[in-house]
N, C-alpha and C positions, 0 to 999 in steps of 0.2 A: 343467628349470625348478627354483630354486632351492627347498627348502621355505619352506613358508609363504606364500608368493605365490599370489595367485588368478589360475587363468586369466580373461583377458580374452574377455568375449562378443561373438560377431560380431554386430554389426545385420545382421536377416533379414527386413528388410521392411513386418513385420508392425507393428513397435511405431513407434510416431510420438512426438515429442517431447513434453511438456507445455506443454500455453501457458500464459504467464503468470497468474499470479491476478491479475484486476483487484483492488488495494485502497480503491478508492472504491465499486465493490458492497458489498466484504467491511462499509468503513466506517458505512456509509449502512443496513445491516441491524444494527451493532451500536449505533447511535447511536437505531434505534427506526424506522424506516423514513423515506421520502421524505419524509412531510408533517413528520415531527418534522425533520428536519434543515433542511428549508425554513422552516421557523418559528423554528428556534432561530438561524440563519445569517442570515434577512433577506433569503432568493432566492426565486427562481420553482421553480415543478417544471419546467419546458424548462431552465432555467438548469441545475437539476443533473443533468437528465437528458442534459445535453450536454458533463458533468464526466464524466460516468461511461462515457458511450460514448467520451471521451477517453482515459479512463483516467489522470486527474489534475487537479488543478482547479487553475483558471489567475487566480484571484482571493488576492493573498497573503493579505491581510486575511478572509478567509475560513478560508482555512488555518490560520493561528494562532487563531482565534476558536475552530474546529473541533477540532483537535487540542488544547486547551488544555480545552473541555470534556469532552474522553473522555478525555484523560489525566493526572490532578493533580499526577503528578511530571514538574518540569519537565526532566529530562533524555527523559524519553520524550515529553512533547509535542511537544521537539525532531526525535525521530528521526520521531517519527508524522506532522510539519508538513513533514518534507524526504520523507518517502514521497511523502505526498496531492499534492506541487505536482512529482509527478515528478522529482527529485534521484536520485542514489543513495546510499544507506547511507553514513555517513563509516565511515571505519575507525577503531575504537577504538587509542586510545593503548595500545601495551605499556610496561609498565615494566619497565626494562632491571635 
């Protein structure tokens, strides 16, 4: 093996993969809990209780309402409004 190279670990069973982080828990705890995010968005608690066991919420207008109050720069409201409605990450532009 060449220096500097790590050997690679065998998977032995024992360790199981990580699941996903839901990010509508993560959001919905940082936005101040259930009843605030239902008061400030204009839903039900089953409504967002059924975003979250989603694991995305399927209301756009929501989305951007939501990610635009937790986030004031609007470049991250963006990234935060394409997480919440399930999207994936854009890839940042490199400059060449």
């Amino acid at each position: 093996m060449p220096a500097g190279m790590a050997r690679r670990r065998r998977p032995n069973g024992r360790h199981k993969p990580r699941t996903p982080v839901n990010l509508v828990y993560r959001t919905i705890r940082a936005t101040g809990g259930p009843t605030a995010v239902a008061r400030l968005l204009g839903v039900s608690l089953p409504t967002l209780a059924r975003w979250r066991r989603a694991g995305r919420v399927s209301d756009a207008a929501a989305v951007l309402e939501w990610a635009g109050a937790l986030a004031p720069d609007p470049a991250a409201a963006y990234r935060l409004a394409r997480r919440l409605a399930g999207l994936p990450a854009k890839r940042r532009a490199t400059s060449a």
